[in-house]
Backbone and ligand atoms as CSV (ligand in chain L), in Angstrom:
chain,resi,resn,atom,element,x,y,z
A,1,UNK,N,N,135.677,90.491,79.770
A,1,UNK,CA,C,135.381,90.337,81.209
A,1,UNK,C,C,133.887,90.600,81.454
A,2,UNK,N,N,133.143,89.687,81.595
A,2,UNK,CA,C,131.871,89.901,82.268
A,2,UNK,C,C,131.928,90.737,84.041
A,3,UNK,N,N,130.896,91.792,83.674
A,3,UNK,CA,C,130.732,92.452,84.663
A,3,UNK,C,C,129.139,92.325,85.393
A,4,UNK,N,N,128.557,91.873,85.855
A,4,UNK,CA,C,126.906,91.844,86.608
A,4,UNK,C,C,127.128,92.822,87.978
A,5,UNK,N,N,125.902,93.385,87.904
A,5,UNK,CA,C,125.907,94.171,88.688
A,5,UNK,C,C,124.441,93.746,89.675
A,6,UNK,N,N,124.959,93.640,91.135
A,6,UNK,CA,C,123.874,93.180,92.079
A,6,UNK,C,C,123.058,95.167,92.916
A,7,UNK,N,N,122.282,95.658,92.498
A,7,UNK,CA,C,121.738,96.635,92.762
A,7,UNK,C,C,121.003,96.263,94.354
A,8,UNK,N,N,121.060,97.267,95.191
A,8,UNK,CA,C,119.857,97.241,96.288
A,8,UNK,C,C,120.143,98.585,97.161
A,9,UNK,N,N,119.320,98.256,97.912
A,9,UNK,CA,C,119.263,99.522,99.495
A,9,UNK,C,C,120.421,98.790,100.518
A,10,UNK,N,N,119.905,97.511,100.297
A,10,UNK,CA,C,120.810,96.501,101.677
A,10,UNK,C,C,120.384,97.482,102.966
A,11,UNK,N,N,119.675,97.692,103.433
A,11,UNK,CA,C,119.272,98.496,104.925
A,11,UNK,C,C,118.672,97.881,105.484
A,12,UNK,N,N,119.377,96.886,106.440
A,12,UNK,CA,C,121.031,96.016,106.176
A,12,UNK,C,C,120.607,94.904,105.265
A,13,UNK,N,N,122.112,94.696,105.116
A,13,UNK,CA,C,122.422,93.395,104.234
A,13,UNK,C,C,121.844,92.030,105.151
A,14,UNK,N,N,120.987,90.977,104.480
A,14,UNK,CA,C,120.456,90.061,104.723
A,14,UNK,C,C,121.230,88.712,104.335
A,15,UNK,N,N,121.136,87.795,105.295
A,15,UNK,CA,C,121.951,86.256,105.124
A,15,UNK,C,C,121.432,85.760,103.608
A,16,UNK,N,N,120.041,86.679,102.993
A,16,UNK,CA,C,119.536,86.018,101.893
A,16,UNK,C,C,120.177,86.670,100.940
A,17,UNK,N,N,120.362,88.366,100.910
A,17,UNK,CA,C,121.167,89.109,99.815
A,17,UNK,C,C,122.605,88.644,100.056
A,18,UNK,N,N,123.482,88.220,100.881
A,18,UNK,CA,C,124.434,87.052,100.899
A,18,UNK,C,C,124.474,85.857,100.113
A,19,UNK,N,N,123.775,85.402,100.155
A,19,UNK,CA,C,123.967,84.131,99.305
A,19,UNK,C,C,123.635,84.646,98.000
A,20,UNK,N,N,122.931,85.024,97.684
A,20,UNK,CA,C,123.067,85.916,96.216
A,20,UNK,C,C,124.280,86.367,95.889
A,21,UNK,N,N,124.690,86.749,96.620
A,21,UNK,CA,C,126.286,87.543,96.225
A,21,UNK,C,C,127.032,86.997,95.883
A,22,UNK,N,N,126.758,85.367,96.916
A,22,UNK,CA,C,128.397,84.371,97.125
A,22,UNK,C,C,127.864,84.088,95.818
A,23,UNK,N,N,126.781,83.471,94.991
A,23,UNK,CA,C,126.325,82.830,94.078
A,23,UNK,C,C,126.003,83.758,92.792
A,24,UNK,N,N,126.320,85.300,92.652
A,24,UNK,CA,C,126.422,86.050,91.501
A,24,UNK,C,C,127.842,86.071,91.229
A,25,UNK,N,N,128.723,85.968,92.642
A,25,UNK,CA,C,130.106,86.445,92.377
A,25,UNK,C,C,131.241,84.882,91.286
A,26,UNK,N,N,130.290,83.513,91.356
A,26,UNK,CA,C,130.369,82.427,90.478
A,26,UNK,C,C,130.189,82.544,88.909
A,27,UNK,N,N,129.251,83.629,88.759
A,27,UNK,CA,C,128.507,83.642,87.261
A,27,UNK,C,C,129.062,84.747,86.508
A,28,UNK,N,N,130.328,85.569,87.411
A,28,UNK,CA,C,130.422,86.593,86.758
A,28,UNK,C,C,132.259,86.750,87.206
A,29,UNK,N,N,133.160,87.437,86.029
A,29,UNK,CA,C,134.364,87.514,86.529
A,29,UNK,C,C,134.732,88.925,87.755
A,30,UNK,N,N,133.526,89.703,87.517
A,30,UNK,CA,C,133.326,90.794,88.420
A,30,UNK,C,C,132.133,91.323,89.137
A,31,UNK,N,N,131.931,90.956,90.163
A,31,UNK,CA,C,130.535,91.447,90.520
A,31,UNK,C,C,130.460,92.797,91.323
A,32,UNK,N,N,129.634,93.411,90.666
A,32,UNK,CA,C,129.593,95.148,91.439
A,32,UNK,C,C,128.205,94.904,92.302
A,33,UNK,N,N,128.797,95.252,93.633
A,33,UNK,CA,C,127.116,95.608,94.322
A,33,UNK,C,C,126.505,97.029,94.033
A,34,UNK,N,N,125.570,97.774,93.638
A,34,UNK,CA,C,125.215,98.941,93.434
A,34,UNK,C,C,124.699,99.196,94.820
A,35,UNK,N,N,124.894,100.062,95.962
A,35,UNK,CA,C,124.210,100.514,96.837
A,35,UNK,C,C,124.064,101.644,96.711
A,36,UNK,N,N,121.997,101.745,96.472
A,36,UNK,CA,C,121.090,102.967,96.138
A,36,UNK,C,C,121.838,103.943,97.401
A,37,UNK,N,N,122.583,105.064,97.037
A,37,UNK,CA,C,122.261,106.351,98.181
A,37,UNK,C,C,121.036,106.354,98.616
A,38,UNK,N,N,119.925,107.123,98.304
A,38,UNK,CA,C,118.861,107.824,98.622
A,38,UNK,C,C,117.802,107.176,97.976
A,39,UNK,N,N,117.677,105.819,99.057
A,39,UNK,CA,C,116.300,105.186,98.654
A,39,UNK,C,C,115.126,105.994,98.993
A,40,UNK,N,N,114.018,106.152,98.385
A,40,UNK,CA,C,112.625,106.566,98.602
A,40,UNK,C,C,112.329,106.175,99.981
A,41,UNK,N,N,112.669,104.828,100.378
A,41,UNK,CA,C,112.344,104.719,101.489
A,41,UNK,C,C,113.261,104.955,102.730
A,42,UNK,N,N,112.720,105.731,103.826
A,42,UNK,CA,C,114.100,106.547,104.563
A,42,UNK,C,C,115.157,105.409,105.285
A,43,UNK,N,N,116.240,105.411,104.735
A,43,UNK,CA,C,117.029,104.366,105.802
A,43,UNK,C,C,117.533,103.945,106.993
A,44,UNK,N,N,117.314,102.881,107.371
A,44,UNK,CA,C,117.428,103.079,109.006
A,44,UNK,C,C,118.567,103.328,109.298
A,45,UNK,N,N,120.416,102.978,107.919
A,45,UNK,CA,C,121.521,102.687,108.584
A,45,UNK,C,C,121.523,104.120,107.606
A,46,UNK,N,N,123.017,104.820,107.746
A,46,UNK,CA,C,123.147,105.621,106.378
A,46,UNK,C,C,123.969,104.591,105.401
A,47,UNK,N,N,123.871,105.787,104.544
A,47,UNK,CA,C,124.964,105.118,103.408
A,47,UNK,C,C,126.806,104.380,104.174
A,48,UNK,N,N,126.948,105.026,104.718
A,48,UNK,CA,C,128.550,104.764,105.301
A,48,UNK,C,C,128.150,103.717,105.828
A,49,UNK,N,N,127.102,103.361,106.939
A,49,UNK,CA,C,126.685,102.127,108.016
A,49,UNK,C,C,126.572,100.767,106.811
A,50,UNK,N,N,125.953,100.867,105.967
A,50,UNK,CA,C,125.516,100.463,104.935
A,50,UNK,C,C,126.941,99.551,104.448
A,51,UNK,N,N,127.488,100.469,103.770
A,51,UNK,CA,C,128.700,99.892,103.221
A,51,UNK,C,C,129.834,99.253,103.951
A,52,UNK,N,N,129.777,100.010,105.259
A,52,UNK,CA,C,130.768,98.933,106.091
A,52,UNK,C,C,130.651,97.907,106.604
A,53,UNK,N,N,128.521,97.585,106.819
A,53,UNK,CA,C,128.245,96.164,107.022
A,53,UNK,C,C,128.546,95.571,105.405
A,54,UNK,N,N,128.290,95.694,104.643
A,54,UNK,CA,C,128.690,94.700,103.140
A,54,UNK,C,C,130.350,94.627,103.467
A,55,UNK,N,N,130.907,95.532,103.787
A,55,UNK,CA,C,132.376,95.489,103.313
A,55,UNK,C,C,132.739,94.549,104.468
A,56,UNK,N,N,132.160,93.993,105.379
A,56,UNK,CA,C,132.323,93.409,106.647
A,56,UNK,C,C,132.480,91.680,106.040
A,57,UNK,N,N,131.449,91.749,105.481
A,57,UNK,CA,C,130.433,90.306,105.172
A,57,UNK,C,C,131.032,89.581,104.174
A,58,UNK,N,N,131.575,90.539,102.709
A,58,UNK,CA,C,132.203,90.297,101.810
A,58,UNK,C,C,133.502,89.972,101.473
A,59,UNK,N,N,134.108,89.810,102.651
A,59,UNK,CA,C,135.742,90.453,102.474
A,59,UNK,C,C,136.573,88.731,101.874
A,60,UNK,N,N,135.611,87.862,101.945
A,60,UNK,CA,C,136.119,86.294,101.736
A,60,UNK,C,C,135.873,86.348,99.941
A,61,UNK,N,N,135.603,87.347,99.267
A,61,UNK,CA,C,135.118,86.931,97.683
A,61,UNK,C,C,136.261,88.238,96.835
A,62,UNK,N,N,136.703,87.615,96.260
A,62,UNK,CA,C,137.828,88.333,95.748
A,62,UNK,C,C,137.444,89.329,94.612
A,63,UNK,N,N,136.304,88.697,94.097
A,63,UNK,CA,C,135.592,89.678,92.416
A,63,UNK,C,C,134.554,90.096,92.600
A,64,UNK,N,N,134.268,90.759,93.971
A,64,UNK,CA,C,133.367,91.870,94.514
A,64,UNK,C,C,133.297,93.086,94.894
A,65,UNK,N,N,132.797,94.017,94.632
A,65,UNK,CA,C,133.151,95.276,94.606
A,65,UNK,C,C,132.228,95.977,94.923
A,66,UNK,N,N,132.457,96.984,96.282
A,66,UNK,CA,C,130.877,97.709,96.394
A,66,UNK,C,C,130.426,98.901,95.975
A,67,UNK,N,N,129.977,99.592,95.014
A,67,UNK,CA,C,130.317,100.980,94.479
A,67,UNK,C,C,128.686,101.814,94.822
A,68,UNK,N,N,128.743,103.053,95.539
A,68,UNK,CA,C,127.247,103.264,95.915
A,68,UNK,C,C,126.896,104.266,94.736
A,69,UNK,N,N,125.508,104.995,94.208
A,69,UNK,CA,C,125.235,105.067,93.230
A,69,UNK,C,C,123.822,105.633,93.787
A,70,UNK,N,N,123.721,106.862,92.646
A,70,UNK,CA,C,122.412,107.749,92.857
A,70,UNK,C,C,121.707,107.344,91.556
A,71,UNK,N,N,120.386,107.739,91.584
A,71,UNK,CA,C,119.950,108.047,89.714
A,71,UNK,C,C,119.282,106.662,89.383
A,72,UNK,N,N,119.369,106.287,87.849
A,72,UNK,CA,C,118.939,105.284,87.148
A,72,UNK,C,C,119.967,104.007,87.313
A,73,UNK,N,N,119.286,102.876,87.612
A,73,UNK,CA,C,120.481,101.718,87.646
A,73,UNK,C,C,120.815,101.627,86.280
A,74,UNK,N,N,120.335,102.336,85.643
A,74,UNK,CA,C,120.755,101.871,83.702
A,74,UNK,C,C,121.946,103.160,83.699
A,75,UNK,N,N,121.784,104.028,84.390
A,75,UNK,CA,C,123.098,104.759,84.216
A,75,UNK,C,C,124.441,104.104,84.669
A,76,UNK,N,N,123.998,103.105,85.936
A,76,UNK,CA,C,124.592,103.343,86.490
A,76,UNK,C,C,125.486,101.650,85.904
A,77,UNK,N,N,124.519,101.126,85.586
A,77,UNK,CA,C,125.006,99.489,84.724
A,77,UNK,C,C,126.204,100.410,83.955
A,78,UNK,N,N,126.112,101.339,82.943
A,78,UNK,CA,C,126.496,102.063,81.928
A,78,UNK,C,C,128.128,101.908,82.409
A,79,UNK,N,N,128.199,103.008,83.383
A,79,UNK,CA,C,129.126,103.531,84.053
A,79,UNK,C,C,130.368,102.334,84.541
A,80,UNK,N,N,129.671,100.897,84.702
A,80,UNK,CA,C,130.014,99.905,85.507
A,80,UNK,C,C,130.463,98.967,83.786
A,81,UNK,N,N,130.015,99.406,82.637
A,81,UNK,CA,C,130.355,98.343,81.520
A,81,UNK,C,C,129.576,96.888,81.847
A,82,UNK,N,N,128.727,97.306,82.170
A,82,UNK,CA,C,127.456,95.889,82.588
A,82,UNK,C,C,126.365,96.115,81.884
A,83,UNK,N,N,125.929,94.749,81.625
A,83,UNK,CA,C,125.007,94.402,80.702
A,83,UNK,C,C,123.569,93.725,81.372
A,84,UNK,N,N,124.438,92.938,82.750
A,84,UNK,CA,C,123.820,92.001,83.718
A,84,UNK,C,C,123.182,92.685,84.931
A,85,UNK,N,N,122.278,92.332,85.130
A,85,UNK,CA,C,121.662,92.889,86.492
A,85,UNK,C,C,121.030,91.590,87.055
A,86,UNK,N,N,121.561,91.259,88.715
A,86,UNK,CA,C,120.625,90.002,89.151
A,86,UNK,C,C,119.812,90.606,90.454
A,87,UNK,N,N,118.624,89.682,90.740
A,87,UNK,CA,C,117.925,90.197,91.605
A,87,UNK,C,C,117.607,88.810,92.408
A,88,UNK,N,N,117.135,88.961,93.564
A,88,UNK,CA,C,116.407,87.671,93.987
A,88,UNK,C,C,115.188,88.053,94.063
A,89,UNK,N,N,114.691,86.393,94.044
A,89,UNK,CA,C,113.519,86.356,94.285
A,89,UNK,C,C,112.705,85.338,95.361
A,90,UNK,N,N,112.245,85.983,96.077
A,90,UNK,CA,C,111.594,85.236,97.687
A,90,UNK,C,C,110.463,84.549,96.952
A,91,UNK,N,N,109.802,85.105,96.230
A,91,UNK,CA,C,108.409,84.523,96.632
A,91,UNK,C,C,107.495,84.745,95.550
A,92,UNK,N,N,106.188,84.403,94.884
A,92,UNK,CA,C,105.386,84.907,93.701
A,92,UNK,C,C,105.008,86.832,94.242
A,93,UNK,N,N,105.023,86.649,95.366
A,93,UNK,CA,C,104.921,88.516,95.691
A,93,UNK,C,C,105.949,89.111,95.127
A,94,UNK,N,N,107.346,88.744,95.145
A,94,UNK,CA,C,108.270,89.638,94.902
A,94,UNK,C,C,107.891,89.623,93.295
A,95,UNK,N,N,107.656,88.719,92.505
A,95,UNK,CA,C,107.529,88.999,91.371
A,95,UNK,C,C,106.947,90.131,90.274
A,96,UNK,N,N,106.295,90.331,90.719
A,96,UNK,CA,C,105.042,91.537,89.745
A,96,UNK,C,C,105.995,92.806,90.071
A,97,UNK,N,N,106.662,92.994,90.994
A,97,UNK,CA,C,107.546,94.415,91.151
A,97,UNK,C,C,108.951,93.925,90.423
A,98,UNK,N,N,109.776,93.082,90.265
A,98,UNK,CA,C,110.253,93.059,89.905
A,98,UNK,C,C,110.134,93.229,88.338
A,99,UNK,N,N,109.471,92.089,87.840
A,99,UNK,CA,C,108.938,91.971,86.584
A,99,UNK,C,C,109.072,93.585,86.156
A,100,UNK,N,N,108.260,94.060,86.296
A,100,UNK,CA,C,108.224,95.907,85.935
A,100,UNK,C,C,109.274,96.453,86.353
A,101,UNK,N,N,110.180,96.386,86.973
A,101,UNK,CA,C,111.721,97.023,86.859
A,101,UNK,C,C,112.357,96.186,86.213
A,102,UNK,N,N,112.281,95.079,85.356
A,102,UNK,CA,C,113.002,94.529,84.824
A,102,UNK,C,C,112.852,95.039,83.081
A,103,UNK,N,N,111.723,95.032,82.926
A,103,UNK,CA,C,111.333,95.711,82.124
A,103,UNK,C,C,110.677,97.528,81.747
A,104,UNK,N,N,111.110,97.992,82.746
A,104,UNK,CA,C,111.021,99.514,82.875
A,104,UNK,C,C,112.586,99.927,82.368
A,105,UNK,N,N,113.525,98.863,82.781
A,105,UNK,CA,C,114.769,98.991,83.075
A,105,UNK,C,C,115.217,98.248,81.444
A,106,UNK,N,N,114.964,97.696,80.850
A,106,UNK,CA,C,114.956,97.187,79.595
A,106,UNK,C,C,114.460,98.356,78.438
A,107,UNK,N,N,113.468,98.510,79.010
A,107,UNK,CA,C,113.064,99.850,78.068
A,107,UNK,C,C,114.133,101.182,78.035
A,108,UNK,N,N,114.385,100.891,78.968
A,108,UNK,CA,C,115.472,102.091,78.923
A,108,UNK,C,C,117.076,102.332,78.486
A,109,UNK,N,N,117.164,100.575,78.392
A,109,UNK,CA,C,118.194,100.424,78.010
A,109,UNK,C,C,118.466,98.946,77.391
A,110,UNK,N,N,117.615,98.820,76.471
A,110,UNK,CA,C,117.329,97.641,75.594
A,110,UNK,C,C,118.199,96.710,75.522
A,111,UNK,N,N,119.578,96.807,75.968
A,111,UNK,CA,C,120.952,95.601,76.140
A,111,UNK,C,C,121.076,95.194,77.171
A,112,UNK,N,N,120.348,95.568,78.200
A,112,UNK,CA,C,120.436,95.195,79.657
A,112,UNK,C,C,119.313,93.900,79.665
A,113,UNK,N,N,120.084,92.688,80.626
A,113,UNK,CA,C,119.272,91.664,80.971
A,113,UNK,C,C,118.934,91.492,82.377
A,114,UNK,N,N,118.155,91.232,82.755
A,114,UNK,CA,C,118.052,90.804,84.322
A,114,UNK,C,C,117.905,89.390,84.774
A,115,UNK,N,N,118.414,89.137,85.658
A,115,UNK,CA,C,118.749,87.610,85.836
A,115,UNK,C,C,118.215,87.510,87.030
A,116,UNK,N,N,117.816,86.569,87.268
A,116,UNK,CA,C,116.805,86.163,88.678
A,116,UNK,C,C,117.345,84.998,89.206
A,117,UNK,N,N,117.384,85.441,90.596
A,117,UNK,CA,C,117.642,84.015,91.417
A,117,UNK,C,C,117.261,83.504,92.258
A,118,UNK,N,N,116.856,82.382,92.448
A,118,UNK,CA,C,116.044,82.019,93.420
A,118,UNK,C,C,116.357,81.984,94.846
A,119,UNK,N,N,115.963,83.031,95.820
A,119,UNK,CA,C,116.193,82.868,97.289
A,119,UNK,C,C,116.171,81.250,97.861
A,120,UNK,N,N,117.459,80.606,98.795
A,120,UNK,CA,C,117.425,79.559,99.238
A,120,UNK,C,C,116.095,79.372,100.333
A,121,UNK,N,N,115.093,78.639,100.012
A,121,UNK,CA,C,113.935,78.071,100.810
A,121,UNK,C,C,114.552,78.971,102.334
A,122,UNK,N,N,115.247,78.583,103.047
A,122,UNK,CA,C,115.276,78.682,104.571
A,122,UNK,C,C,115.814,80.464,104.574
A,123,UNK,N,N,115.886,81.206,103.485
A,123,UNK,CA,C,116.012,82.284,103.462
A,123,UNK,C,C,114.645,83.466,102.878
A,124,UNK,N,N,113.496,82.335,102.579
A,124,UNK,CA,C,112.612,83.305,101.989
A,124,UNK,C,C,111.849,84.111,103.061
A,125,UNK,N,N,111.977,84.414,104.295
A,125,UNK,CA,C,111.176,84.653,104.430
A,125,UNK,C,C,111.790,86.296,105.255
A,126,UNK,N,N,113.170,86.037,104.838
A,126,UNK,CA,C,113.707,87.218,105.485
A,126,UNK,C,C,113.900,88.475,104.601
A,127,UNK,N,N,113.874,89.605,105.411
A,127,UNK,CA,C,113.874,90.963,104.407
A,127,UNK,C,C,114.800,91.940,105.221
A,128,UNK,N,N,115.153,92.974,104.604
A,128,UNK,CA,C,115.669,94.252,105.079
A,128,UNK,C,C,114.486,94.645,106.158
A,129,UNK,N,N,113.530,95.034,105.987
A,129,UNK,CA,C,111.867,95.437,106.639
A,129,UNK,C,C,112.021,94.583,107.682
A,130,UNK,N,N,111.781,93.293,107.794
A,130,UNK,CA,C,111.858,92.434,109.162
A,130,UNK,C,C,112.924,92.580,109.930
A,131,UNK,N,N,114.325,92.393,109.309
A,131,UNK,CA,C,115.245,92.890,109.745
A,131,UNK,C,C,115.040,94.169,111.080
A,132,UNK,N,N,114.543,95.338,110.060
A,132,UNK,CA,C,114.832,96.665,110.864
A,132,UNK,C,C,113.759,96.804,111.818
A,133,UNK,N,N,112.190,96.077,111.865
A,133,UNK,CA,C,111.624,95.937,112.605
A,133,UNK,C,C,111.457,94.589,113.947
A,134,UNK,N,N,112.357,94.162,113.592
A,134,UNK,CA,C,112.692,93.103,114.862
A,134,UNK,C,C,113.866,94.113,115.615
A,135,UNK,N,N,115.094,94.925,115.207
A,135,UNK,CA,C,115.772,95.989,115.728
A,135,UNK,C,C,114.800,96.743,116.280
A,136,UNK,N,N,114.358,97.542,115.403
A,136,UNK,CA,C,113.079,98.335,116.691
A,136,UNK,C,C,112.601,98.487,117.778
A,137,UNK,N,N,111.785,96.584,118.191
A,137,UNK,CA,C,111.582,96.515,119.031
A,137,UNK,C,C,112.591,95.800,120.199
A,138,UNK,N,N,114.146,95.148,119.508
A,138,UNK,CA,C,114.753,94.678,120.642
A,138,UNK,C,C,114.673,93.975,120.192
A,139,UNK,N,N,114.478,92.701,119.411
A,139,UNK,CA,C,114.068,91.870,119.463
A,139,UNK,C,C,115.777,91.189,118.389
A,140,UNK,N,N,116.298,89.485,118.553
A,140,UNK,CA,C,117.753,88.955,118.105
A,140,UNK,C,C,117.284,88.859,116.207
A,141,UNK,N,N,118.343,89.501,116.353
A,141,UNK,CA,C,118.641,89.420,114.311
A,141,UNK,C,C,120.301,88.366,114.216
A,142,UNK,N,N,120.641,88.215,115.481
A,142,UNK,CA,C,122.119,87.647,114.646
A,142,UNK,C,C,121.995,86.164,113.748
A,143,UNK,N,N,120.734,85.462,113.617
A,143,UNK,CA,C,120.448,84.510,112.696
A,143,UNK,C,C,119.904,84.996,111.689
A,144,UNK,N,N,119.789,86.032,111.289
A,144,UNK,CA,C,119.051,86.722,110.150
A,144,UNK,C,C,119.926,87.669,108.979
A,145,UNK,N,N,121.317,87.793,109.784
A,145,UNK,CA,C,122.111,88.800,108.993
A,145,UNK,C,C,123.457,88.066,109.039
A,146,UNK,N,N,124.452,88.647,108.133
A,146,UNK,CA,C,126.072,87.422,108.076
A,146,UNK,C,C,126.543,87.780,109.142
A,147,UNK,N,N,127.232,86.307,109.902
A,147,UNK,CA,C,127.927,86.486,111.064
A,147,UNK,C,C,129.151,87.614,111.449
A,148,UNK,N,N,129.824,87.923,109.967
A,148,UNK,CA,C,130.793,88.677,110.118
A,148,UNK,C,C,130.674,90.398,110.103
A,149,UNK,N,N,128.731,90.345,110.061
A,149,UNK,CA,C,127.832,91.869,109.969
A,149,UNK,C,C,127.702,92.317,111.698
A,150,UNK,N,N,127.681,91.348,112.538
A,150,UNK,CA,C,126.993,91.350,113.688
A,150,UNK,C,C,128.011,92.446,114.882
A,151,UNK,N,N,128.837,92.542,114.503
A,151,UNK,CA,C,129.675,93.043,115.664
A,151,UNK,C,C,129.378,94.657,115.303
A,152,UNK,N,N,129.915,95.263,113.418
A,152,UNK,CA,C,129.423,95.802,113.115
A,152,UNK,C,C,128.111,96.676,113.214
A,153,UNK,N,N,127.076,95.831,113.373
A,153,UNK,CA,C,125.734,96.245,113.453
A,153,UNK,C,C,125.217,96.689,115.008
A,154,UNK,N,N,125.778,95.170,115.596
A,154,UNK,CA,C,125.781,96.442,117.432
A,154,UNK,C,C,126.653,97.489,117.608
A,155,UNK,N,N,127.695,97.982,117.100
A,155,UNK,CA,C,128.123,98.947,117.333
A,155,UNK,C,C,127.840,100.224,116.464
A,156,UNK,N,N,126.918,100.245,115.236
A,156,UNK,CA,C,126.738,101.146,115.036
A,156,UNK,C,C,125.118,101.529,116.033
A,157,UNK,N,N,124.278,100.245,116.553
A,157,UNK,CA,C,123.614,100.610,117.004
A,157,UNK,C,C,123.648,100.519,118.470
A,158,UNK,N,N,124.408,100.378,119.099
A,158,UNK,CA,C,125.346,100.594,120.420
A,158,UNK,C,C,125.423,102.076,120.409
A,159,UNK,N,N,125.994,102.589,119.293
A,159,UNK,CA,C,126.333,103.832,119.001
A,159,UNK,C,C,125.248,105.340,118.583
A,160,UNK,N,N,123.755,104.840,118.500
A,160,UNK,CA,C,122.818,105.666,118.633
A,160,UNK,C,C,121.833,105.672,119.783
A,161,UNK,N,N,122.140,104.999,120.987
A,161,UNK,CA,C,121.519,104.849,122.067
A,161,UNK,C,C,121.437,106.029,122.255
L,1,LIG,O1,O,116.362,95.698,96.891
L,1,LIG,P1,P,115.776,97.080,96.807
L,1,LIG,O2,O,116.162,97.913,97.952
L,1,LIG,O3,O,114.293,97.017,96.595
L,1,LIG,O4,O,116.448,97.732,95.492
L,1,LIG,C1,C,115.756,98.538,94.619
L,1,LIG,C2,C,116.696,99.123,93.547
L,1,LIG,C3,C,117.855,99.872,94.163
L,1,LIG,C4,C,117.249,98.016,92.668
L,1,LIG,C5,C,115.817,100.058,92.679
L,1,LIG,O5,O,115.078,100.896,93.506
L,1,LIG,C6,C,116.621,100.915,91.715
L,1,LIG,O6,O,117.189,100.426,90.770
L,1,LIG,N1,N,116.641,102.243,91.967
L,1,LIG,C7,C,117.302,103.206,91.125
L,1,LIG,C8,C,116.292,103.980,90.267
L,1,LIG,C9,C,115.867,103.122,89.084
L,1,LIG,O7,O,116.627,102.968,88.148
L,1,LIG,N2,N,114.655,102.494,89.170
L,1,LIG,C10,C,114.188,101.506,88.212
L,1,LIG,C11,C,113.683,102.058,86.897
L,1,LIG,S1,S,112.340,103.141,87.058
């Protein structure tokens, strides 16, 4: 059984880390999402907000699984019996950071591959970051995040007014 494992923050999940999903969950008989607990960078949703927008979005893919996860993603591949790690990629910017976790992450665990995928054109230009700063100021995300995230997402932020 091939296992790939899709790693991120998702703070929130994006229509672009979506299509990655629908299109990792094809290449693999099991796809694990890794959602980082305690990203470096402070999160706008928590971990729980987090997982119930994915668990919202996902519920149409049968060999997806969301498991959240502290530490090294090479521990955490370990733990999961994965070999595969996929990432997207927006743009020649995203590259040079990736590149070096792909290979920081290789070094550390020399059987691990990383697989790259190309963000769909009409999705490159969206991020978690734009995302949470168009929220900020007020400003409509429901074309930017999965339709089945949106009810979800005003009510957790309905819910910190
Ligand atoms: O999409 P994101 O939010 O930038 O995801 C980054 C993520 C979670 C894949 C990365 O930060 C990560 O793997 N963190 C765990 C710690 C780790 O193993 N870092 C890479 C080797 S130094």
């Amino acid at each position: 059984m091939t296992t790939i494992v899709y790693p991120g923050s998702f703070d929130p999940l994006t229509n672009g880390h979506l299509d990655i999903i629908e299109r990792g969950a094809k290449l693999a008989d099991r796809l694990v999402i890794g959602i980082l607990k305690n990203s470096s960078k402070a999160p706008m949703f928590t971990l729980d907000e987090r997982i119930a927008i994915m668990q919202a979005s996902i519920s149409h893919l049968s060999n997806v699984e969301i498991i959240s996860f502290d530490g090294l993603l090479v521990d955490f591949m370990k733990s999961q019996h994965a070999k595969t790690v996929i990432r997207g990629l927006r743009a020649v910017s995203d590259f040079e950071y990736e590149l070096q976790m792909a290979q920081a992450n290789r070094d550390l665990y020399p059987d691990m591959e990383t697989m790259f995928l190309a963000t769909k054109v009409e999705y490159s230009f969206i991020s978690s970051t734009i995302v949470k700063e168009i929220l900020r100021y007020g400003g409509n995300i429901r074309h930017l995040v999965p339709k089945a995230s949106i009810e979800v997402i005003e009510s957790i932020l309905g819910g910190k007014k």
